[in-house]
N, C-alpha and C positions, 0 to 999 in steps of 0.2 A: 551372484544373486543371493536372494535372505537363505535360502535354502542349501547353499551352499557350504555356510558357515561353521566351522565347528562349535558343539555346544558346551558351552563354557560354564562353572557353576559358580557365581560370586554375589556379592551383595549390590544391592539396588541405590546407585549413586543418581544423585539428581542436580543441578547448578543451573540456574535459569538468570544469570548476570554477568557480562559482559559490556564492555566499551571501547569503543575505537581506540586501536591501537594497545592494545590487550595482547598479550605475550600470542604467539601461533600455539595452537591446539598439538601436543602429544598424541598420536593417533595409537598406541600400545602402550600402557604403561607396567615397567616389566613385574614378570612375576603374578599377572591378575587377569592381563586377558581383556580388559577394558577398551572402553573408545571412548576419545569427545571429538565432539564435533562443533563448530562455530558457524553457528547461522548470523548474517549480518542481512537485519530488515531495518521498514522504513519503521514512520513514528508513531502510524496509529495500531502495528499490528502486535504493541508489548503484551496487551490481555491474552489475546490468540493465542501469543504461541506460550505463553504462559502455560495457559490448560492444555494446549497440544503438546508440547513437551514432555509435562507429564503422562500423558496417553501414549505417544510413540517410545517413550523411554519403558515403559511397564512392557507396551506388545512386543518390544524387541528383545526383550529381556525373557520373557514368556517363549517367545518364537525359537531362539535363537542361543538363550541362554548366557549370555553377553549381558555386558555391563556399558549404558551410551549416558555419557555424562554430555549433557547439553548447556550453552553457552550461546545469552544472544547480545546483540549489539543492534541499538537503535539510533536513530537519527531522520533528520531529512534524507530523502532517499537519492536526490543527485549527492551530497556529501557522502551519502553512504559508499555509494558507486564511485567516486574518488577517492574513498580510505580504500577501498577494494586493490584501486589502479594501486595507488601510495603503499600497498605493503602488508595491509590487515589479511591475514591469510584467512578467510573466509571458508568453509567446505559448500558451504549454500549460500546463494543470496536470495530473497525473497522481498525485491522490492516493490515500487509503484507502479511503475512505468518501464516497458518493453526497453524504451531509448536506455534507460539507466544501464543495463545490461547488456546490450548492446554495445555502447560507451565500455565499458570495462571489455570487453570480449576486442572491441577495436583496437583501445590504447594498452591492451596489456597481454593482450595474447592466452591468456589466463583460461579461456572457455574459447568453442568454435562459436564461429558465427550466426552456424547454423540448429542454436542451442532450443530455439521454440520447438522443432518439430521431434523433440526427445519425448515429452507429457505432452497428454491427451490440452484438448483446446487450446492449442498454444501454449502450452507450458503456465498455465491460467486455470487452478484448480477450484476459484471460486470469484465470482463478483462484485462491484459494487455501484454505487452511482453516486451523484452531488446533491444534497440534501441543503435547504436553511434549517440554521438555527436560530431561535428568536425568544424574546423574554418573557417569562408569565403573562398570559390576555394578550401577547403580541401586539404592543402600544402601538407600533408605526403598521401596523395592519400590512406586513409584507406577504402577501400570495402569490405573485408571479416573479417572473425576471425583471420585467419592468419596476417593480417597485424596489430593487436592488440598486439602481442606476438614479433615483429622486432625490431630489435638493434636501438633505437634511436627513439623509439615511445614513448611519456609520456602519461602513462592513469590512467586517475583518476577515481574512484568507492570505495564510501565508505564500511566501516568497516565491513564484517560477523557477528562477534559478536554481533554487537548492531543495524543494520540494514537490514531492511527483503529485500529491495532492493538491498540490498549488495550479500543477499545468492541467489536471484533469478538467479543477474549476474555472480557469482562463479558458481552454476550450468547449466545455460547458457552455458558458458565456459563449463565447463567440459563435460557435456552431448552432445553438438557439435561434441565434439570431443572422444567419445567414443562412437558415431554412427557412426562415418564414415569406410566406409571400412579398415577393417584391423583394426580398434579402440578396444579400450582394456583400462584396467583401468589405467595402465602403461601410456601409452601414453597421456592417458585424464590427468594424475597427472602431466607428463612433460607439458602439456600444461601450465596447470594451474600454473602451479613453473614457466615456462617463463614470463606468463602474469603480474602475481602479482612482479616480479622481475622488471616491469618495470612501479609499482604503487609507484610515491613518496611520496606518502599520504592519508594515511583511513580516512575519516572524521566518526563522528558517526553517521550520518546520508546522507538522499538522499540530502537534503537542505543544508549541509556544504557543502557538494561535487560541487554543483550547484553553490554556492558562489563562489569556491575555481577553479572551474575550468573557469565561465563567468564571473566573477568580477573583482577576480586576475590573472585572465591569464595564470593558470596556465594547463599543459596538452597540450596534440595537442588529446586527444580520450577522452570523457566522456561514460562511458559506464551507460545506465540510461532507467528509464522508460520510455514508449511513451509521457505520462501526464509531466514529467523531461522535454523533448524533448521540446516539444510545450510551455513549461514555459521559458527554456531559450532563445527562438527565440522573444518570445511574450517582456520578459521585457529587454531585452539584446542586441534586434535588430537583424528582419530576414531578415539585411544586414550581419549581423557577422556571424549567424552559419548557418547549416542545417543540416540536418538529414540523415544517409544512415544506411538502413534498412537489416542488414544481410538476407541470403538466408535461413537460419535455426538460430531459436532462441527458448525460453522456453516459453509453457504460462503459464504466471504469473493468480495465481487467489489471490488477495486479499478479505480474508473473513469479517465476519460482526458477530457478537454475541451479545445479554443481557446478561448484568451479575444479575443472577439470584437474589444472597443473595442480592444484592444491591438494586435491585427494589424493591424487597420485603419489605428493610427496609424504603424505600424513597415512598411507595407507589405509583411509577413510572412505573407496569408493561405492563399496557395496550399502556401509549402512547410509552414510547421503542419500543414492539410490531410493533406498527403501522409503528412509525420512519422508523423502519428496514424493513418491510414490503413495506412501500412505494417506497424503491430505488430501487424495482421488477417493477413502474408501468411507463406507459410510459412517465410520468413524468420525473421521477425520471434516467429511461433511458435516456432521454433528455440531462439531467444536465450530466450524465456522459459521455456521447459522447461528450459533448459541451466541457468536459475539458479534453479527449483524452484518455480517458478509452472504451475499448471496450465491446459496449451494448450487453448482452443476447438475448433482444427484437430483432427479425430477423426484423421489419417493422421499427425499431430504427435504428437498424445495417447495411439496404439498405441505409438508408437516408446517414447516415454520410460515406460508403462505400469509398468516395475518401480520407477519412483524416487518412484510416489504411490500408496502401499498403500488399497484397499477401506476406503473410512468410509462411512456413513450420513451424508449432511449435509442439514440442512435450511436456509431461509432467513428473512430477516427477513421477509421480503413476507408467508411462511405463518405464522411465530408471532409479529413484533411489528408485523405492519400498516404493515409500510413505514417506512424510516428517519426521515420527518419525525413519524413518531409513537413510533416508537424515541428518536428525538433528544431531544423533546417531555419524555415520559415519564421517562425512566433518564438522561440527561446535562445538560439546561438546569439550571441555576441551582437546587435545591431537591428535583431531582430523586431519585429512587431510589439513584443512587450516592451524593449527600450524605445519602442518609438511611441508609444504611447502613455506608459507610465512617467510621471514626474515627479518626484521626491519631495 
């Protein structure tokens, strides 16, 4: 535990750059008493952990007296979770989607199984949901889900396969529309086959998509996270887009894990721990309200209360039985998105 620690007196080192397949992390470097540690997240949460970084690297240092040089690695978050399997010695991962980490804890033995029930909420220290994105005066007047799926709408949402933002918004879509009166899996599937018939391009991730749709021009609908949302207003100009907030959407829970074998081998377990533990504390709530994830902390949650408009959100647990049968179903090899997406 943090308190356990000997207090170490050294200077405050900081590194917030990383990428796949990136040397493994030194867990003591001799002579100083230091740690780094290598967080491998997905691709909308580079701001986050930007600012969070520097917050848990100061309180550790403050607490503990230690020196935590931190290191992150972005990507689409099923890629991410295959450099994981492939070799990137990870201390944390911090991806999209439960399945991701799952997936790694499966085919690699790397973390238990039974890695949710470590942190509070599932191992799920803050929220999100699926938001459009759309252009100054929002030309094609998109306000619902239906108007995602209209002859002459272009929407851009990266790739299922290799992006957990991608499957949030696939199920989004689908589950919408197989709650509504009269909805049935039929119906949810015709949805989904419209929508995607009118996606000119998967990116492999949430950050191609955000390129591809604020940069190039491309789209008149982004379909994307809230944290997407407020990134492409913030550096893109919140004269060019805004935000319209469907009436029913999914909540997203992106989760958080140590990887066990890997701390163990980096003697890295305690401050991982902590890492991961601190993004529970009002702190750490802070940073993620400030970058448009929705806090746990209900005195967190009042504060920034204007920046996450009233939706209706349901979850996978209530309408697809739980990601590994989500995963199962709509994403493996054969599944419902290859039977309905066409290239």
């Amino acid at each position: 535990m943090i308190t356990r620690l000997n207090r170490l007196l050294v200077t405050a080192i900081l590194a917030v750059s990383a990428v796949p397949g990136a040397a493994p992390m030194v867990a003591a470097q001799a002579g100083t008493g230091a740690v780094s540690l290598l967080n491998v997240s997905c691709d909308p949460t580079r701001e986050l952990y930007a600012a969070y970084n520097k917050a848990f690297s100061a309180y550790w240092q403050q607490k503990t007296g230690q020196v935590v040089t931190l290191r992150q690695s972005h990507g689409g978050s099923g890629a991410q979770a295959n450099a994981v399997i492939q070799g990137l010695e990870a201390d944390v991962v911090t991806l999209a989607l439960a399945s991701d980490i799952d997936l790694v804890a499966a085919r690699s033995g790397l973390l238990d199984a039974a890695w949710q029930k470590r942190l509070p909420e599932n191992s799920t220290p803050f929220t999100s949901t699926i938001v459009f994105v759309v252009r100054k005066g929002n030309p094609k007047n998109i306000r619902t889900w239906d108007d995602v799926i209209r002859s002459g709408v272009s929407v851009i949402v990266p790739n299922p396969k290799t992006s957990g933002g991608a499957r949030w918004a696939y199920l989004a879509a689908y589950g919408q529309a197989l709650r509504r009166p009269g909805g049935s899996d039929a119906t949810a599937r015709a949805f989904v086959t419209a929508l995607y018939r009118n996606v000119p391009v998967l990116d492999t991730g949430a950050r191609g998509s955000t390129v591809t749709f604020a940069q190039k021009g491309v789209g008149d609908v982004y379909l994307a996270w809230e944290s997407e949302a407020d990134l492409v207003k913030k550096q893109f100009g919140e004269a060019n887009f805004q935000t319209v907030v469907p009436a029913v959407s999914i909540l997203a829970e992106p989760p958080v894990a140590m990887v066990d074998r890997n701390v163990d081998k980096h003697g890295t377990r305690a401050v991982a721990q902590a890492y991961l533990e601190y993004l529970y504390s009002p702190a750490g709530q802070e940073i993620a309200a400030q970058n448009f994830y929705r806090p746990r902390d209900q005195a967190v949650a009042r504060k920034y209360a204007a920046n996450f408009p009233a939706v209706t959100l349901f979850t996978v647990e209530e309408v697809f039985g739980g990601w590994a049968r989500a995963q199962k179903i709509h994403f493996d090899d054969g599944g419902v998105f290859d039977q309905v997406y066409a290239p």
